[in-house]
Structure formats: C-alpha cells, structure tokens
C-alpha positions as CSV (number, residue, x, y, z in Angstrom):
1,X,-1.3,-2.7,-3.0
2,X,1.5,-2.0,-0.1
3,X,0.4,1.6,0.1
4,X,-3.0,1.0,-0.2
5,X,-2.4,-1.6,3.3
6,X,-0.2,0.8,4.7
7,X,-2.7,3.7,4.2
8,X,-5.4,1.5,5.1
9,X,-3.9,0.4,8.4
10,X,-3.0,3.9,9.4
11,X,-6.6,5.4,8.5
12,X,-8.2,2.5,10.8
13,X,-5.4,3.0,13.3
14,X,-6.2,6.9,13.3
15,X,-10.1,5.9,13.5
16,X,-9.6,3.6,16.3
17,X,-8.2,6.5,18.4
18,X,-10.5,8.9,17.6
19,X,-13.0,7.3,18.3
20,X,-11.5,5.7,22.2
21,X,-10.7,9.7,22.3
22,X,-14.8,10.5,22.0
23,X,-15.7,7.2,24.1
24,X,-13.7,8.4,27.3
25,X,-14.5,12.4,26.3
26,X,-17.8,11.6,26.5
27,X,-17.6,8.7,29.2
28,X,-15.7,12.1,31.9
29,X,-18.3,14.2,30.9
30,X,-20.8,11.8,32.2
31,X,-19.5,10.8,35.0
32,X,-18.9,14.5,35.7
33,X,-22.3,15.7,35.2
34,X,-23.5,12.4,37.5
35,X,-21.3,14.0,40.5
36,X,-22.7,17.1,39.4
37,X,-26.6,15.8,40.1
38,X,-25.7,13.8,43.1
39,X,-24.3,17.0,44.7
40,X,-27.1,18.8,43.5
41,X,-29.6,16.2,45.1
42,X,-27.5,16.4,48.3
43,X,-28.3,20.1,48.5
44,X,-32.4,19.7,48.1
45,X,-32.0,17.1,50.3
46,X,-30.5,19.0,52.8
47,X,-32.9,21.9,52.5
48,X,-35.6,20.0,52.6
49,X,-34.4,18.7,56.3
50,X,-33.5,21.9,57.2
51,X,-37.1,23.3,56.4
52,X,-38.5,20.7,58.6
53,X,-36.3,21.4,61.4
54,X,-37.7,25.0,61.8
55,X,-38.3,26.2,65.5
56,X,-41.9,25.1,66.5
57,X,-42.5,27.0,69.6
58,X,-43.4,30.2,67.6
59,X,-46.4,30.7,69.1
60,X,-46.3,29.6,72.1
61,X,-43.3,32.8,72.3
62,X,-46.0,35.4,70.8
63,X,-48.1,34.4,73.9
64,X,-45.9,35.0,76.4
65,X,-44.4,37.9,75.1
66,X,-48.3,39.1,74.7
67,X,-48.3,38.3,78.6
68,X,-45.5,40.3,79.0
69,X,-46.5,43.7,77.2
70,X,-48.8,44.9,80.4
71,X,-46.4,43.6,83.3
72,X,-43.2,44.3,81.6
73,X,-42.8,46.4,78.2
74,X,-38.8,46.7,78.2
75,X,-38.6,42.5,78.8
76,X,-41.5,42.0,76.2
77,X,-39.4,44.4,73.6
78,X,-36.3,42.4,74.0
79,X,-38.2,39.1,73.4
80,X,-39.7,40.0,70.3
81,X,-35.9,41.5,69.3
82,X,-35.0,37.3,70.4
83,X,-37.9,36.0,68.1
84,X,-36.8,38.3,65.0
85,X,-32.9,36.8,65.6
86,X,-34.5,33.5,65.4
87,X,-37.4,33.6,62.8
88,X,-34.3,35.7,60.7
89,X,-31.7,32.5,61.4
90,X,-34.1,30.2,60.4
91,X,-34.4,31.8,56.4
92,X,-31.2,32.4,56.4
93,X,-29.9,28.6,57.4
94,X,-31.6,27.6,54.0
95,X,-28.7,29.8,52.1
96,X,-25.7,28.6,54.1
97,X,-24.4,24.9,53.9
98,X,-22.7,25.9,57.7
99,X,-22.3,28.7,60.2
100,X,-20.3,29.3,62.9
101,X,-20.4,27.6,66.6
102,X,-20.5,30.9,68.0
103,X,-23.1,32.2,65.4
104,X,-25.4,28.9,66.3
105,X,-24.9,29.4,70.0
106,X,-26.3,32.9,69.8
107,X,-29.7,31.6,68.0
108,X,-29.8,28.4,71.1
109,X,-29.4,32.0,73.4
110,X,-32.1,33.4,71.7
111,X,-34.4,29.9,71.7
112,X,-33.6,29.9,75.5
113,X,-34.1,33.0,76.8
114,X,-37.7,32.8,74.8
115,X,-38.6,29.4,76.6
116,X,-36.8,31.3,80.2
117,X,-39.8,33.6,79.9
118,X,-42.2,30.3,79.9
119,X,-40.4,28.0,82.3
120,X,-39.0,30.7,84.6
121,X,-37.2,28.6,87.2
122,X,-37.9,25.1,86.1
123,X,-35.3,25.4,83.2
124,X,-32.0,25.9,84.3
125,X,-29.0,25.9,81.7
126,X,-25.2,24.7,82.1
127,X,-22.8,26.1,79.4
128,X,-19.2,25.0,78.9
129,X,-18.0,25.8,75.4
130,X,-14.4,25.6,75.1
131,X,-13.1,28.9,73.2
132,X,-11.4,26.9,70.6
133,X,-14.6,26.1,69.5
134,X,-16.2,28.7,68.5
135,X,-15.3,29.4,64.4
136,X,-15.8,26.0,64.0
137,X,-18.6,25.6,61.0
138,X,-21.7,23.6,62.2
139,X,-24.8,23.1,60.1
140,X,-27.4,26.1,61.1
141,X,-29.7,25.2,63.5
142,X,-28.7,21.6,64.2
143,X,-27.5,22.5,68.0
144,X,-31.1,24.6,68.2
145,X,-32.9,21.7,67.0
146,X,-31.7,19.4,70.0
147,X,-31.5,21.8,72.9
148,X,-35.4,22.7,71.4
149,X,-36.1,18.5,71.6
150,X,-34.1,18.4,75.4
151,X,-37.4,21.8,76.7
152,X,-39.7,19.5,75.2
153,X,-38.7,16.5,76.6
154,X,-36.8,17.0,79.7
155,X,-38.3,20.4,81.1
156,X,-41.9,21.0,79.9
157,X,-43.1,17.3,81.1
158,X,-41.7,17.6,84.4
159,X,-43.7,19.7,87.0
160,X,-40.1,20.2,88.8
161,X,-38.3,21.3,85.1
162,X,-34.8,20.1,84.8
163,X,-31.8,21.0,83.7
164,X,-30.0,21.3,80.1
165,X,-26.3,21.5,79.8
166,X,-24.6,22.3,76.1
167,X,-20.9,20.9,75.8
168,X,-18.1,21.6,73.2
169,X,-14.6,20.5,73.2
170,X,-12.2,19.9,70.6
171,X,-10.9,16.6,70.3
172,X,-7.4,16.4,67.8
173,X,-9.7,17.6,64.4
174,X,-13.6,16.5,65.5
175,X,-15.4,19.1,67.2
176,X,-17.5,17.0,70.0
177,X,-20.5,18.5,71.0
178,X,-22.7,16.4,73.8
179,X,-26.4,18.3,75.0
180,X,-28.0,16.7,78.5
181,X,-30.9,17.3,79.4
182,X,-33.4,16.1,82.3
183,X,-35.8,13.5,81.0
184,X,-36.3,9.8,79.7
185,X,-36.5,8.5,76.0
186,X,-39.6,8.1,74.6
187,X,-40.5,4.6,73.7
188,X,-42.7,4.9,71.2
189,X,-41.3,7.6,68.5
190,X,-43.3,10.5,67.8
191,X,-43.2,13.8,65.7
192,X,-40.4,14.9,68.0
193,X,-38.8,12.1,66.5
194,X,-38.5,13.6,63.4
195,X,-36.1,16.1,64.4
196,X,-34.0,13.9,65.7
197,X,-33.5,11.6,62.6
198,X,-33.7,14.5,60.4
199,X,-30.2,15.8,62.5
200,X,-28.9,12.0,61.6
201,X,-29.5,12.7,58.2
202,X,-28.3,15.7,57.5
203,X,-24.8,15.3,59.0
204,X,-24.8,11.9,56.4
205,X,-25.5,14.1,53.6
206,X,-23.3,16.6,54.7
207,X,-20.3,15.0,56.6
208,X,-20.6,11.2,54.8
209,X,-19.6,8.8,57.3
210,X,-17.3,11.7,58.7
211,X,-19.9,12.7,61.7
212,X,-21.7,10.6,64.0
213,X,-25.1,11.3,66.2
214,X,-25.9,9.3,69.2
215,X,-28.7,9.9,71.8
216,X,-28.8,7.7,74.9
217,X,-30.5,7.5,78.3
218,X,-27.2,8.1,80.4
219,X,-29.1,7.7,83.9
220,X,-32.3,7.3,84.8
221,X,-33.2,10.9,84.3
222,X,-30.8,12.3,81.9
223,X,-30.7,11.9,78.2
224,X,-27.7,12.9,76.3
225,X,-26.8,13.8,72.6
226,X,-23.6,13.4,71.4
227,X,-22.2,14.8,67.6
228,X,-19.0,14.1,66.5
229,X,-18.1,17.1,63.4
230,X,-14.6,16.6,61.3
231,X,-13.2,20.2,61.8
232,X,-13.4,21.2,57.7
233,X,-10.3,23.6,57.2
C-alpha cells in the first residue's frame, strides 16, 4: 500500500506538471499568435491609409503639362518625368513601412514643381532642412500629403497665392518637422480633412504614442503643421 501511495503521488505529481507544461505551451503560443494578428492588422491598416492618401491633383498635372506641349516641349517633358517619380512613389509607399527624409523630400520636389507650372508666381516655397535630417526614416508620402493639403488650402483659394515653408530639425532623438502655409482652417471639415486625420492615424499605428501631429492657426493667415517622429535606430 506505501508504494502504491508513493507511486500514486508521483504519477499525479508528474501529471500535474505536464499538464501546467501544455497550459502555459499553449497559453505563449496564443498570446504569440495574438501579437502576431494585431501586427498584422496594424499593417492593412496602415495601407489602407496610405491608399487613401494618394496625390489627387493627377489630372489637373496632365492638363497643364498638355498646355505645356505647344509653348514649351523641353518643360512639358520634364513634368511628365515629375508625374512618373510621383505616380511611381505612390505604389511603391504601399511596400515600405518608411523611407527616407531625403527620398520624401524629392517626391514634395516633384508634387511642387508640378503645382509651380499651375500657380506660377502665386506659390512661393521656403525650405530649411537641417542636413542631419535627411536618413531619417519617415512614413512615404506623409510630408507630400500636408504640403499637398497647405496648395489646396493656402495657395489655390487665395487670388494673391501664399507661401509654404517645410522645416526639419533634429531635436535630441525626435525628428520635428513643422509645414506653414498661407491660409485659415476650415471650420467645417471636409474631404480635405481626411488627409489630415488619416496622417494622425497612421503615425498612431506606426509610432504608438511615440509621435505627435498638431495643426493650428498660428496667425491670422498662417496655418502650421507640426510632427514630432522618435528617430528609430
């Protein structure tokens, strides 16, 4: 009767782990494959925002370049070079989780030089990008999406135009990046809109709580946008 309690105790003892073993095997591999779907979510989510914040001025581009064929050839070639970068950028940003500043800042060259052809003089641009900047990773097309929201809001409403100036400086280990632009805040949102909360929800799915997006009326007649980026190593 001793053994049989001895052996009895060790055979429950051995069952006991076993079985814990299987509970907490099976309870990682859950919560692993839970991260796994939330990451996975993250992602669609994310390229779902980033389909809708595709440049919208596509056409109004073919028409001016169409204008352009007659009076200038050589200019009209080199915008339709512009509109290939861009249309080209915006496929590719749905295959990269980030880019570099300087490879984003060469797309907003391409978006403004496009609208230049439109505005002429009424849009006049202010750069000052600090050089440290520039292999910093970004999401694609986020700083196209609000200097494209500053020409539709600050320099197409205006008979005058405006200005838009595009700002990034290093702060310890946050890129800051602040766009101004001529114009007022609507107060009735929009379609533009969209854009604009789309950008706020794509750094939270991307950069957590990390990132921050604020858009203000500074002055009476300048707007500004402000994102705040942890520098990812």
């Amino acid at each position: 009767a001793y053994y049989f309690l001895t052996w009895s105790k060790n055979l429950l003892l051995w069952s006991v782990i076993y079985h814990m073993y299987h509970y907490f095997s099976l309870g990682k591999k859950a919560e692993i494959e839970r991260v796994q779907l939330e990451s996975s979510v993250k992602d669609f989510e994310v390229k779902i925002l980033r389909a809708q914040l595709n440049p919208h001025f596509m056409f109004n581009s073919l028409n001016s370049i169409r204008a352009l064929i007659n009076e200038d050839p050589g200019k009209a070639k080199e915008a339709l070079t512009q509109l290939s970068g861009l249309l080209r950028n915006s496929l590719l940003s749905d295959r990269q989780k980030t880019v570099s500043l300087n490879e984003e800042l060469k797309t907003v060259q391409d978006y403004l030089s496009l609208e230049k052809i439109r505005y002429e003089d009424r849009l006049n641009v202010q750069t000052n990008i600090s050089p440290d900047t520039l292999n910093v990773q970004v999401p694609p097309m986020m700083v196209q999406t609000l200097v494209e929201n500053a020409v539709k809001h600050g320099i197409s409403k205006p008979i005058r135009g405006g200005f838009i100036s595009i700002d990034a400086q290093l702060d310890c280990n946050f890129l800051n990046l602040t766009i101004r632009n001529t114009g007022k805040l609507e107060t009735k949102p929009d379609h533009d809109g969209v854009g604009m909360l789309n950008t706020a929800q794509r750094l939270a799915l991307i950069y957590g709580e990390g990132a921050t997006f604020r858009l203000n009326q500074e002055t009476d007649e300048v707007v500004r946008a402000e994102v705040r980026l942890p520098v990812q190593a």
